[in-house]
Phi, psi and omega in degrees: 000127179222136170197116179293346145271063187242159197213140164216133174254130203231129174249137196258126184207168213284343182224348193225148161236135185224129203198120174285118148286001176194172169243076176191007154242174184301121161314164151216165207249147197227117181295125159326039190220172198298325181295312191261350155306318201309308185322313204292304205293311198282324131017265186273044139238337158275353180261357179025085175273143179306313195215154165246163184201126157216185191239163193330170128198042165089357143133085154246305172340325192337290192300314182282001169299286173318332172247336150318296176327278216317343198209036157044058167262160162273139178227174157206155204261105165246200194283147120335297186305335166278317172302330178293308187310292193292000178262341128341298164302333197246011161070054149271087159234037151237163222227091170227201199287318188291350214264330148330296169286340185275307184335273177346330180273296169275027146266350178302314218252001190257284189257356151048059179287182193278145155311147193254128173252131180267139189297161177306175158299352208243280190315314173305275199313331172290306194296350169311323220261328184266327141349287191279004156301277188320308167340284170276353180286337200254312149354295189277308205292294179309334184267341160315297200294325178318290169318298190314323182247346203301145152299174193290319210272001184263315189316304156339324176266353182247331165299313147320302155328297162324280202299348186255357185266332199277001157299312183312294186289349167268299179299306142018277181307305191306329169314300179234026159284303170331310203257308164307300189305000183230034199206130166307336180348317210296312191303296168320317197280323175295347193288276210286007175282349184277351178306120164280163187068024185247130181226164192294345187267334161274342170307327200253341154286343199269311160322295181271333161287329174235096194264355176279002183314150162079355219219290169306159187257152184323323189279333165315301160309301176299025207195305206272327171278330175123015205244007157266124193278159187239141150309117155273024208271148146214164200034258174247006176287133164243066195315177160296126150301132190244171154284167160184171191034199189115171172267087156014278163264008143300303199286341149340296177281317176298330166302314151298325127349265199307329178280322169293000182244025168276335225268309226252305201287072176313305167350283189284329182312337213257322158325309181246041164269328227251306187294331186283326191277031170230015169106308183297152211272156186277351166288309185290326205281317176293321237241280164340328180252336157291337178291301167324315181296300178342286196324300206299310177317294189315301165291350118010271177262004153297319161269002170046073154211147179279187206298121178226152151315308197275335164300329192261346184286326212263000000 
């Protein structure tokens, strides 16, 4: 069967795949294992679909990513929430797995996103590794507030507990210093690490999570992270811009960046010097200069060139 326009959509769960070959045909449900991914890819190399399309859903994706590459289908990973927004539009508003795949299916074929492209093995495996980083850090914080409030007779044990994640995280950290230093990666991360107010740890997040750095032109790069403000006008009203979506926890770390490079960075100091004695509120002023940081890392590892002052004020 070829049809140059087919979109399939697939919803994804922990144990089952239910997957619209159109979105007017009945899903079928295919089991979550190494046989029935195998079932699906032969499946869909014989209908050569244009996109395959499901959504994010915190790495259960892996795997049907991972074999979707290995047998050059196209796919793509999209926002759930952007799928909710188009089922809404579109009067869907009851919610099962086949009723999922199919949304999916036309939403691919309605609005056509972009292929999602997957990082090398070297990359997956680092973001494996600042995942599990990001991880115990949220860890360690909850178990702070924990202490903090605990009786006295709990504390010891929540202190243990304290003292095996900060063990963690230092071999962690060491884990994947180690593990960069054996990958051209190493290279990227010393480029944007020449930056001031760039430390090793957003340098190697910035690595594994936005693996498009250098790839995108600046309004691009600034949007996929979140750090481009959108129009709110409507008529004569001319609302506040606000930032939204982007990647979360990249935008975490350029903030802490942008704030260690007002202090370090003449660039960005001279930048949010410039904005604050003009009037802008300092949450606007910052948030303009993580953008500003952003630009500069993207030409940066676009031109394989370090850090210049005078390049990056230009």
């Amino acid at each position: 069967m070829e049809n140059k326009e087919l979109f399939v959509g697939i919803d994804i769960s922990s144990e089952t795949l239910d997957v619209a070959f159109s979105p007017t045909d009945q899903p079928q449900r295919f089991p979550y294992t190494e046989e029935g991914l195998q079932t699906l890819i032969t499946r869909l190399q014989g209908c050569q679909p244009t996109l395959v399309v499901f959504e994010a859903t915190g790495g259960l994706e892996a795997a049907l990513m991972q074999a979707l590459q290995e047998a050059r289908l196209s796919f793509s990973r999209v926002n759930p929430r952007q799928v909710r927004d188009f089922a809404r539009a579109t009067n869907c508003l009851a919610k099962t797995d086949a009723l999922d795949a199919r949304l999916l299916a036309q939403f691919g074929q309605v609005l056509r996103p972009q292929p999602t492209p997957l990082p090398d093995e070297q990359t997956r495996h680092l973001r494996a590794l600042v995942t599990r980083r990001r991880q115990l850090i949220t860890l360690q914080m909850m178990e702070e507030n924990h202490w903090r409030t605990a009786p006295s007779a709990l504390r010891p044990a929540i202190r243990r507990h304290l003292d095996w994640l900060a063990e963690e995280l230092a071999n962690l950290d060491q884990e994947i210093a180690e593990f960069i230093q054996k990958t051209p990666l190493a290279e990227t991360v010393t480029l944007l690490q020449s930056v001031p107010g760039v430390g090793q740890v957003t340098a190697v997040v910035l690595v594994a999570e936005v693996p498009e750095l250098g790839r995108l032109n600046r309004k691009e790069i600034a949007a996929l992270v979140g750090v481009a403000p959108f129009n709110r006008d409507s008529g004569k009203q001319q609302r506040q811009r606000h930032i939204r979506g982007g990647r979360a926890a990249v935008r975490t770390v350029l903030y802490m960046a942008t704030v260690a490079g007002i202090r370090c960075n003449p660039v960005l100091r001279a930048l949010y010097q410039r904005l604050i004695s003009a009037g802008k509120a300092k949450k606007v002023a910052l948030v303009a200069c993580m953008r500003k940081l952003l630009t500069i890392l993207n030409a940066m590892v676009r031109h394989r060139q370090t850090w210049c002052p005078r390049g990056a004020a230009a």
